[in-house]
N, C-alpha and C positions, 0 to 999 in steps of 0.2 A: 504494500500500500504506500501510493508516494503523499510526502507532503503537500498540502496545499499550498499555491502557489501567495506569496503578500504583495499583494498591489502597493505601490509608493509614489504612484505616478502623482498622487496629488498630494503630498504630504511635503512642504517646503524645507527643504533639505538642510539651510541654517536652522530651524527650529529642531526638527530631526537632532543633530547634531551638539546643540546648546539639549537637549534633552540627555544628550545621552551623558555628554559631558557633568550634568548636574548629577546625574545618576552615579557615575565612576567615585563624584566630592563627596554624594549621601547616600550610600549604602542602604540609612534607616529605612528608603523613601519607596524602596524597590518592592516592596511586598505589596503596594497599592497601584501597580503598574495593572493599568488595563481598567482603573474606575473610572467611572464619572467624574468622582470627586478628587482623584491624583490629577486626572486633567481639569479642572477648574483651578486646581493648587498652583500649576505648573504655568498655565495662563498668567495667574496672577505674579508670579515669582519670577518668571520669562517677560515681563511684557512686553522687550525689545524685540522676541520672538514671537508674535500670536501666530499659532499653528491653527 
């Protein structure tokens, strides 16, 4: 069974990027990866980045 392919084509690549960056600084932050609420956090805390 292969993996499902991840579409990125719309996900702005500096945000992408400063996302993951943030993640590498805070560890803590990583177990809410994939809420609603880590991305309203991440908006707020990026906002040079709005993904």
């Amino acid at each position: 069974m292969e993996p499902e392919a991840l579409h990125t084509d719309s996900v702005d690549a500096g945000f992408l990027a400063a996302v993951i960056g943030h993640y590498v600084d805070h560890p803590e932050h990583r177990a809410a990866i994939g809420s609603p609420a880590e991305y309203e956090r991440l908006l707020a805390e990026l906002p040079e980045r709005n993904g």
